[in-house]
N, C-alpha and C positions, 0 to 999 in steps of 0.2 A: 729572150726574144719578145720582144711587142707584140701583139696581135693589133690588124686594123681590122674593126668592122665595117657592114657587115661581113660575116663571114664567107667564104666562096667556095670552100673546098674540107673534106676530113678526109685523115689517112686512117684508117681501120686497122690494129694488129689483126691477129686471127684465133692461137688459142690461148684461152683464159681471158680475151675481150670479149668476142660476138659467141663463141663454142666454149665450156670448160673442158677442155682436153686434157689440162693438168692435173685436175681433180682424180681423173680415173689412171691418167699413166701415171701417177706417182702411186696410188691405192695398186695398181697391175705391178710396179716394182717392188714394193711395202712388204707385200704380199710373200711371192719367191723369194727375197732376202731375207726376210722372215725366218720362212721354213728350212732355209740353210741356217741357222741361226747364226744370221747376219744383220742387224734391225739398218734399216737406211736412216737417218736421221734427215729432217728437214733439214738442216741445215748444208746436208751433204748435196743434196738434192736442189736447193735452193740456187747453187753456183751455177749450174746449167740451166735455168728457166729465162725462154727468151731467146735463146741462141739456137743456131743447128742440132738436126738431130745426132748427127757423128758425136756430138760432146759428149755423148751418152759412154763412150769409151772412157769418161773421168769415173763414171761410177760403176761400170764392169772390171776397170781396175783392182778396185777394193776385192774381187772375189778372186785375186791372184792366189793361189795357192788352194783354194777350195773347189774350184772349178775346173779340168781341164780342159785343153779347145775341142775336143767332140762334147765332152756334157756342156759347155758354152752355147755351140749350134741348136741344143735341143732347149736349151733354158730360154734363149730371145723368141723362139720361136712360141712358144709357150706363152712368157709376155706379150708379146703381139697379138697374140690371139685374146687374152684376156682383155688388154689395151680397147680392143677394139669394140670388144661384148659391150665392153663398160661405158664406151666413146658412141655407141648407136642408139644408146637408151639417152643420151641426153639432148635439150632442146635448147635455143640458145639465148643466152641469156637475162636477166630485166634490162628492161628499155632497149633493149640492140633492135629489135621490129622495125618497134615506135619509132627510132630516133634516125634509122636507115632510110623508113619511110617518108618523114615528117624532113627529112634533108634534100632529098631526093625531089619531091611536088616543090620544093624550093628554089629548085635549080640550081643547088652545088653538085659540085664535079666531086665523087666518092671513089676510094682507092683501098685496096689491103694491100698491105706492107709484112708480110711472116718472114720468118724463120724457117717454114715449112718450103715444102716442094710444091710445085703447082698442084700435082696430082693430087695432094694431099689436100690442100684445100678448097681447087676446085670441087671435087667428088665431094666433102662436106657443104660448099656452098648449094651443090645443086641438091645436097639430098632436103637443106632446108627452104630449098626455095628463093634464098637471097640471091644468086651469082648475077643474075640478071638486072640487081639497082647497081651494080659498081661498073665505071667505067671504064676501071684496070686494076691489075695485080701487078702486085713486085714483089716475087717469091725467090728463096734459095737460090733455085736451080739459074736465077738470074745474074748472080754476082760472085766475086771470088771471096767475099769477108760475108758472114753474120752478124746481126746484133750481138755485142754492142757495139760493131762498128757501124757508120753511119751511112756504109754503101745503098744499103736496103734503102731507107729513107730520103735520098739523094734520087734516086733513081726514083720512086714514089710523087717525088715534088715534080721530077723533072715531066712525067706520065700526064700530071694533074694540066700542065700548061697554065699555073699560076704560080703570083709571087709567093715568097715564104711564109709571108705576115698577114697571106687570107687565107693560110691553111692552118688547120689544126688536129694534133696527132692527139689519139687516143690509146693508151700503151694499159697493161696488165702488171708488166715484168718490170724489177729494176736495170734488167739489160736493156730494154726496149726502151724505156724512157733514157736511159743512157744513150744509144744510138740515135732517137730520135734529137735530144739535145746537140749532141755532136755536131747533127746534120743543120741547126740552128733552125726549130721548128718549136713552135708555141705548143706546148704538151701536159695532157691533162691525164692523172691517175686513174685507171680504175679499176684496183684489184680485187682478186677474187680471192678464196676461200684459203689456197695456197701463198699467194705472193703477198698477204698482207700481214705475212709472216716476218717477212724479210724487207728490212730496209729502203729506202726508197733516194737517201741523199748522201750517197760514197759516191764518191769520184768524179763530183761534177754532173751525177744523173736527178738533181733533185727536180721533181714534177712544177708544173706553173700553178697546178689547181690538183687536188687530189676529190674522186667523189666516192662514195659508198656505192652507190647505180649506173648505170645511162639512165635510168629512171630520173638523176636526177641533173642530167644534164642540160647545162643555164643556158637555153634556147633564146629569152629573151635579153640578156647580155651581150652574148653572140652574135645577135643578128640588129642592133641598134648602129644606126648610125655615128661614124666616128666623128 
């Protein structure tokens, strides 16, 4: 996809862009799998980042026969709770402020685009203070397909009331940059601690630009005249 500048609009993922949420819910599953001596590998784990949370049934799988479905009820539940311990200590990421901020006094039109459910991100958005620089969400509970289809991202574009080529997606996940290409959207990397584990160019999902930050996201490139 071309990008024209300047630019007009960004699609925001949500976790493991602006919030590391993956950090602590893969540490909260690591964890219990563990102590069943069941180790989760990244790699196992890696299939599902970026998608829905139901996927999470790829990796409750694996505890077929160790598990049964009453100690199942009491095992998620348990994760969840830890998920969450882990997910309230943290703040959200370098450059996400800055570059929310610094978009925003600009006059682009800002969006998140998850995998999550509204509830889930809104309640994160407000506890940090951002919900109120974005001018819409496209979550889960919106569409019948996840990342990496490119429903989320379609709908996203459709919200911002711009062309394709003055938006630009910032993704975490190789699914999410997956779906964001699908959706033919100009899409820039920015993994974290988790997904820069895992590959970024199978099946058509490879990034336009990958960066280390938002910290170091090319503001003046961006916004120059085409």
């Amino acid at each position: 996809m071309k990008l024209r500048t300047p630019l007009q609009g960004i699609l925001f993922d949500f976790d493991g862009l602006i919030l590391d949420t993956e950090t602590p819910v893969y540490q909260a599953w690591q964890e219990k799998f563990t102590a069943l001596g069941q180790p989760l590998d990244m790699e196992d784990w890696a299939g599902i980042l970026g998608k829905a949370s139901h996927e999470v049934d790829l990796i409750l799988s694996k505890l077929d026969g160790v598990l049964d479905e009453s100690s199942r009820k009491g095992f998620l539940e348990e994760v969840a709770q830890n998920e969450m311990e882990l997910i309230l200590l943290q703040q959200p990421l370098p450059g996400v402020v800055e570059l929310i901020r610094k978009a925003r006094e600009a006059g682009m039109r800002l969006g998140i685009v998850s995998s999550s459910d509204q509830d889930w991100v809104h309640s994160h958005l407000k506890r940090l203070e951002l919900l109120d620089y974005f001018h819409h969400t496209s979550c889960f509970d919106e569409v019948k397909a996840a990342k990496p289809d490119p429903a989320l991202y379609e709908l996203g574009l459709k919200k911002t009331g711009l062309e394709a080529e003055r938006v630009v997606v910032l993704e975490d996940s190789p699914n999410g940059v997956l779906a964001a290409k699908r959706a033919g959207l100009y899409t820039i990397a920015v993994p974290n601690g988790i997904t820069r584990r895992v590959p970024f160019n199978e099946n058509g999902g490879r990034p336009d630009q990958v960066l280390d930050s938002l910290e170091d996201f090319p503001w003046e490139e961006m916004m120059r005249d085409s």
